[in-house]
Residue frames as a rotation matrix with the C-alpha (Angstrom) as fourth column:
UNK 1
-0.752 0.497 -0.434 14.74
-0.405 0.172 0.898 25.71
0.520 0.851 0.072 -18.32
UNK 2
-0.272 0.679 0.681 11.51
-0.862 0.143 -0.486 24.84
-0.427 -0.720 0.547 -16.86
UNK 3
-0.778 -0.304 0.550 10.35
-0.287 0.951 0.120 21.46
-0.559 -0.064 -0.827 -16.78
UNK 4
-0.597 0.774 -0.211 7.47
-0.168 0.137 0.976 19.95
0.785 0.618 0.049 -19.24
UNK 5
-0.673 0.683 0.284 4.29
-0.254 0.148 -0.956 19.26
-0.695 -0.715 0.074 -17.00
UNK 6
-0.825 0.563 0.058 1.75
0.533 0.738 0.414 16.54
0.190 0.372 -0.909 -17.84
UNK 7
0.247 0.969 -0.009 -0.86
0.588 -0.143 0.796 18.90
0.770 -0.202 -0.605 -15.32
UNK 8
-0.973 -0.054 0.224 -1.21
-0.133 -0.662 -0.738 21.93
0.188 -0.747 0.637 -13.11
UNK 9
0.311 0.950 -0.039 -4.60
0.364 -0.081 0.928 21.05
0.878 -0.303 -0.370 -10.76
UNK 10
-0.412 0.083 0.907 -6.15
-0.737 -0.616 -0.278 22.80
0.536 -0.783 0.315 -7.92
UNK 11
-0.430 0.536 -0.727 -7.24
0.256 0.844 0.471 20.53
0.866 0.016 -0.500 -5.29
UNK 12
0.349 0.935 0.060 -9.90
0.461 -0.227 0.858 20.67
0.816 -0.272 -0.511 -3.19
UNK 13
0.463 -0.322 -0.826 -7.72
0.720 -0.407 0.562 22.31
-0.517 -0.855 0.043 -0.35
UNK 14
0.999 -0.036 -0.022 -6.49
-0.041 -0.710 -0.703 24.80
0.010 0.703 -0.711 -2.87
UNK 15
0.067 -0.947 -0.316 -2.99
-0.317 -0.320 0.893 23.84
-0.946 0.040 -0.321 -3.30
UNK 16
0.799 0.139 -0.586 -1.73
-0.597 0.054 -0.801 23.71
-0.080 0.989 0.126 -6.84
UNK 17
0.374 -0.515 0.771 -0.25
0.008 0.833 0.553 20.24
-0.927 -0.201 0.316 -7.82
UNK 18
0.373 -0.134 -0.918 1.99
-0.910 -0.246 -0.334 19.37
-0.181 0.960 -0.214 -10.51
UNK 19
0.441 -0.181 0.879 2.88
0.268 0.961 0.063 16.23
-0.856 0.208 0.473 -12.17
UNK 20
0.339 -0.534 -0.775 5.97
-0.845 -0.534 -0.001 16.95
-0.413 0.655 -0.633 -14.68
UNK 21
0.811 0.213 -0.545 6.78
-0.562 0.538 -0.628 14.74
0.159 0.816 0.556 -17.23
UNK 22
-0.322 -0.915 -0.242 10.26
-0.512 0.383 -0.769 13.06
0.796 -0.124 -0.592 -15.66
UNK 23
-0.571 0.388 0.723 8.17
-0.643 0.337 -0.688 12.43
-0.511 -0.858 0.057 -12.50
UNK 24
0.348 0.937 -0.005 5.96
-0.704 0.258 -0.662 10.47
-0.619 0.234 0.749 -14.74
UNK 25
0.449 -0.267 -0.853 8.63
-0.809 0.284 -0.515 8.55
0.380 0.921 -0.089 -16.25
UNK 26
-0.591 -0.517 0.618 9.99
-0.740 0.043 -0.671 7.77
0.321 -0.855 -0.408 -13.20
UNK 27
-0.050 0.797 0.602 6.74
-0.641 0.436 -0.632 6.40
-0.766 -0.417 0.489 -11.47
UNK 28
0.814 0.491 -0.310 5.67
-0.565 0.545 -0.620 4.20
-0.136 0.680 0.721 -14.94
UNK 29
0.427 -0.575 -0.698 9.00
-0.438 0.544 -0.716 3.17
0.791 0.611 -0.020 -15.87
UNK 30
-0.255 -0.874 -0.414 10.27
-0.213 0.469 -0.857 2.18
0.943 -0.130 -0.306 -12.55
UNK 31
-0.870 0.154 0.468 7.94
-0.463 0.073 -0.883 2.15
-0.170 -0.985 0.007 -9.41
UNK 32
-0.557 0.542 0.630 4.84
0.263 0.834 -0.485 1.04
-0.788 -0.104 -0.607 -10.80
UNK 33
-0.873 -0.240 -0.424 4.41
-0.382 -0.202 0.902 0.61
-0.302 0.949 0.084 -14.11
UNK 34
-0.688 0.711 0.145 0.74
0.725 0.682 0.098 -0.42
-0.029 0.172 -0.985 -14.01
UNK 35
0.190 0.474 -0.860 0.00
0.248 -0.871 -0.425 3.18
-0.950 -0.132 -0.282 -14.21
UNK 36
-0.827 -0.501 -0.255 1.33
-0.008 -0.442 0.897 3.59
-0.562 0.744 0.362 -17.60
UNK 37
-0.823 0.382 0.421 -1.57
0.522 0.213 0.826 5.13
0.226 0.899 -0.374 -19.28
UNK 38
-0.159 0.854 -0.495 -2.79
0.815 0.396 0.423 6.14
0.557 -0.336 -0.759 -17.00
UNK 39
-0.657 -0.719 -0.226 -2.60
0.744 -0.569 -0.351 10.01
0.123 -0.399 0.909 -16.35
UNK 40
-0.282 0.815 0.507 -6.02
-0.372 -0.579 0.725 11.12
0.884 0.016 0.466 -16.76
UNK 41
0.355 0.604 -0.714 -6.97
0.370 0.610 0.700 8.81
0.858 -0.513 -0.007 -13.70
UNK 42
-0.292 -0.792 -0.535 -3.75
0.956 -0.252 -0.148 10.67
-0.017 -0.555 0.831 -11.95
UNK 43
-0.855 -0.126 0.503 -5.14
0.200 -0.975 0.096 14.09
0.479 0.183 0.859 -12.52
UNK 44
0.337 0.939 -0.063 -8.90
0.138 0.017 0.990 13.17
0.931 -0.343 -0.124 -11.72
UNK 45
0.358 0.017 -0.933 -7.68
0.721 0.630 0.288 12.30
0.593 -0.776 0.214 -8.56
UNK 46
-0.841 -0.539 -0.047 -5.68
0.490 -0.721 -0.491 15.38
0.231 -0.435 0.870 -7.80
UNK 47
-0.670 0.672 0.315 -8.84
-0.337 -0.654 0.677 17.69
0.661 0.347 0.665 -9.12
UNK 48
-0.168 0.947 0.272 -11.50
-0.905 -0.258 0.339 15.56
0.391 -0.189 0.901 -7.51
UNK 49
-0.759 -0.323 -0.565 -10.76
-0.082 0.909 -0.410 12.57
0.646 -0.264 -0.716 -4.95
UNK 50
0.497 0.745 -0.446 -12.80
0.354 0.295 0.888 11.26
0.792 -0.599 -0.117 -2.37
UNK 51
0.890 -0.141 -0.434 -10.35
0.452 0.141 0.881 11.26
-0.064 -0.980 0.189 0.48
UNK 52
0.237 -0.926 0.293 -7.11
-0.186 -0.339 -0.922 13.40
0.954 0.164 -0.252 1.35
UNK 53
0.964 0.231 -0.132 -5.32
0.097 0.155 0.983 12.18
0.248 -0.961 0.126 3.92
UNK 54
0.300 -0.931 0.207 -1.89
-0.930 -0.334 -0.154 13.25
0.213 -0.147 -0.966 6.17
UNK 55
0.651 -0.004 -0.759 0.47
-0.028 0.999 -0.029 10.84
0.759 0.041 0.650 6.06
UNK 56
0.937 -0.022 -0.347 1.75
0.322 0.437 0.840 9.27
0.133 -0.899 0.417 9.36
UNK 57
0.227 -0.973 -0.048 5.33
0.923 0.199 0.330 9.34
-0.311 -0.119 0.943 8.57
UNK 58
-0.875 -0.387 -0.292 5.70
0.370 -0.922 0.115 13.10
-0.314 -0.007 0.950 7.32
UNK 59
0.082 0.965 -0.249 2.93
0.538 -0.253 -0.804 15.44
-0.839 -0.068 -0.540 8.32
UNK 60
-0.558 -0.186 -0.808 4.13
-0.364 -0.821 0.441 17.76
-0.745 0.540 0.390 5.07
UNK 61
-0.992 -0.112 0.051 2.70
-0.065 0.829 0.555 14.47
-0.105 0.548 -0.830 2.71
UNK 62
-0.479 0.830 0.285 -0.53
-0.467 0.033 -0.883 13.98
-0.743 -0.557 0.372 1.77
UNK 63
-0.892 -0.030 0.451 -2.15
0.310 0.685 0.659 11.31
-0.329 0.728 -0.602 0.28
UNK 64
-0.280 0.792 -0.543 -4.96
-0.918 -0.386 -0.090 11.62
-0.281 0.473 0.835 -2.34
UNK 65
-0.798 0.043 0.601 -7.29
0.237 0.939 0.248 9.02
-0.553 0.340 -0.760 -3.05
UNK 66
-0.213 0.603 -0.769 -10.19
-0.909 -0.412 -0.071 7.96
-0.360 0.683 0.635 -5.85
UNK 67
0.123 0.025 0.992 -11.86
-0.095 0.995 -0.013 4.61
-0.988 -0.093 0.124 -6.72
UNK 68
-0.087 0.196 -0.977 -11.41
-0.914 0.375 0.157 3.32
0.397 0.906 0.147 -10.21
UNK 69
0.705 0.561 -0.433 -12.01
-0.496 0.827 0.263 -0.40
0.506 0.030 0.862 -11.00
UNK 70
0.220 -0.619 -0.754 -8.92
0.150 0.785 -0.601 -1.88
0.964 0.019 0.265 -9.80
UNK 71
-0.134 -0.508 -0.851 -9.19
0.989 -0.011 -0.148 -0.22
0.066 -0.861 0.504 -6.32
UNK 72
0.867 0.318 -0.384 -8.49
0.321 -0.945 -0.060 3.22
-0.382 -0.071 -0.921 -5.23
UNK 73
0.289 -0.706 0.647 -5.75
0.442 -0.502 -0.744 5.45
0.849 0.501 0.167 -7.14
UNK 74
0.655 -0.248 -0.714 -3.40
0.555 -0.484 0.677 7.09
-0.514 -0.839 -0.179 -4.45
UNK 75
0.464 -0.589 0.662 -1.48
0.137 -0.690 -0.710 10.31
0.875 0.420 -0.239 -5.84
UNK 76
0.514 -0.076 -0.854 1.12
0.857 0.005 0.515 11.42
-0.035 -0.997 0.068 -3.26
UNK 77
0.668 0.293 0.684 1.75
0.413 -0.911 -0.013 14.75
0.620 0.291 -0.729 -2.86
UNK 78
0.198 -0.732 -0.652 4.93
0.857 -0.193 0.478 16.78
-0.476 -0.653 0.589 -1.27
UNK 79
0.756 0.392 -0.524 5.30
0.259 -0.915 -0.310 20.64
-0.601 0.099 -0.793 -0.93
UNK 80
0.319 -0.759 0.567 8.07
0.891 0.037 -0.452 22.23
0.322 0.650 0.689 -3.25
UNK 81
-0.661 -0.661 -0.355 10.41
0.750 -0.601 -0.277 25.48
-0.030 -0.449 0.893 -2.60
UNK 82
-0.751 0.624 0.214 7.13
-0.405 -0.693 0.597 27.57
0.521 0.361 0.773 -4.57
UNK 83
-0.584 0.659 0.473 3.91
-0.713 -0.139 -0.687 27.71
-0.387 -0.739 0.552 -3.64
UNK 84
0.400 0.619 -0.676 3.17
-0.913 0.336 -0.232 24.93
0.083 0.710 0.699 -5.58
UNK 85
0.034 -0.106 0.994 3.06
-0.293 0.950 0.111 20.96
-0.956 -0.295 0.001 -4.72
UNK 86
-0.115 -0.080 -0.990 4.16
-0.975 0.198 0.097 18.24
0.188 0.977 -0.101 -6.88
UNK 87
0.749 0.416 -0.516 3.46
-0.464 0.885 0.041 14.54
0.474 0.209 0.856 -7.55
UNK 88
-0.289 -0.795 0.534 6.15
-0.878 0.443 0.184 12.21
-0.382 -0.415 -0.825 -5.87
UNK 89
-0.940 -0.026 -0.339 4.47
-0.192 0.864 0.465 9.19
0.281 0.502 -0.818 -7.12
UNK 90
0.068 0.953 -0.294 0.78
-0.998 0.062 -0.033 7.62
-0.013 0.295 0.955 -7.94
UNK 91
-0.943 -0.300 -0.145 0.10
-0.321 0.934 0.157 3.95
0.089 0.195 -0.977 -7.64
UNK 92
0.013 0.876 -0.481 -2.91
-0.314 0.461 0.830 1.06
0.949 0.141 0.281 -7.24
UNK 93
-0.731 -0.168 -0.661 -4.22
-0.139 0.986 -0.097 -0.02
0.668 0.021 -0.744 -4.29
UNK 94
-0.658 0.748 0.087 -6.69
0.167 0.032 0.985 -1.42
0.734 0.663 -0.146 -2.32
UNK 95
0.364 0.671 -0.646 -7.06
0.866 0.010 0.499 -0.23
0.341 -0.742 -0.577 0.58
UNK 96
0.607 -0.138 0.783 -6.87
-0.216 -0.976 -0.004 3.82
0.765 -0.167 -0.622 2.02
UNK 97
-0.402 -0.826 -0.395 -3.83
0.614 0.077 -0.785 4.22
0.679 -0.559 0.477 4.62
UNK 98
0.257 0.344 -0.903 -4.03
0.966 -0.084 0.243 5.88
0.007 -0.935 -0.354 7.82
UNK 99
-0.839 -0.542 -0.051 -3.52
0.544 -0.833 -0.099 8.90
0.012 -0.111 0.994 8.75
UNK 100
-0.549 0.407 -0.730 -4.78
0.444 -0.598 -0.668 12.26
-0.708 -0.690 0.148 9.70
UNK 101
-0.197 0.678 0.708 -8.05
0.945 0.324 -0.047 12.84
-0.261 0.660 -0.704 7.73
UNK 102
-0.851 -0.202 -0.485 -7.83
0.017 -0.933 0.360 16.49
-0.525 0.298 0.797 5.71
UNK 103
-0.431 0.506 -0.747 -10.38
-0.801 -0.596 0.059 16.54
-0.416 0.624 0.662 3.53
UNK 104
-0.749 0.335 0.572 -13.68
0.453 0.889 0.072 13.73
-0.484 0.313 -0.817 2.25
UNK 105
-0.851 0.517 -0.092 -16.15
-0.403 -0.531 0.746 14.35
0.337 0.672 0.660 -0.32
């Protein structure tokens, strides 16, 4: 049975991200629940961040970022078995992580 999905986006490197509804319970109900409501801000970001960057610790990872008021939205991103990437988790904060700069608007 295929999973519900909240969003399929293209981002600016053309991979196609998904954010399925369990992954989105997950993240709100138990990693950081200051996102709850907050899935349009989680999609912008996918569609149309400022900054993509590899993360340090696994070069497959890549973080997405976008300012909103409280800071910058970070979406993290990890490849799947298809040709299609999915959400791992989305949080607040305020300041962009290192790593190996992919892509800046």
């Amino acid at each position: 049975m295929a999973r519900k999905r909240i969003f399929t986006e293209t981002t600016p490197l053309g991979y196609r991200v998904v954010l399925t509804r369990d992954r989105w319970r997950e993240i709100i109900r138990f990693k950081h629940p200051a996102l709850a409501g907050c899935e349009a801000e989680v999609r912008a970001c996918v569609r149309d961040p400022e900054a993509i960057r590899g993360s340090q610790k696994d070069p497959d990872v890549q973080l997405y970022y976008r300012t909103y008021a409280r800071g910058f939205v970070c979406v993290v991103v990890c490849p799947s078995q298809n040709e299609e990437r999915f959400v791992v988790t989305a949080y607040f904060t305020k300041t962009i992580k290192k790593g190996q700069e992919l892509w800046i608007k």
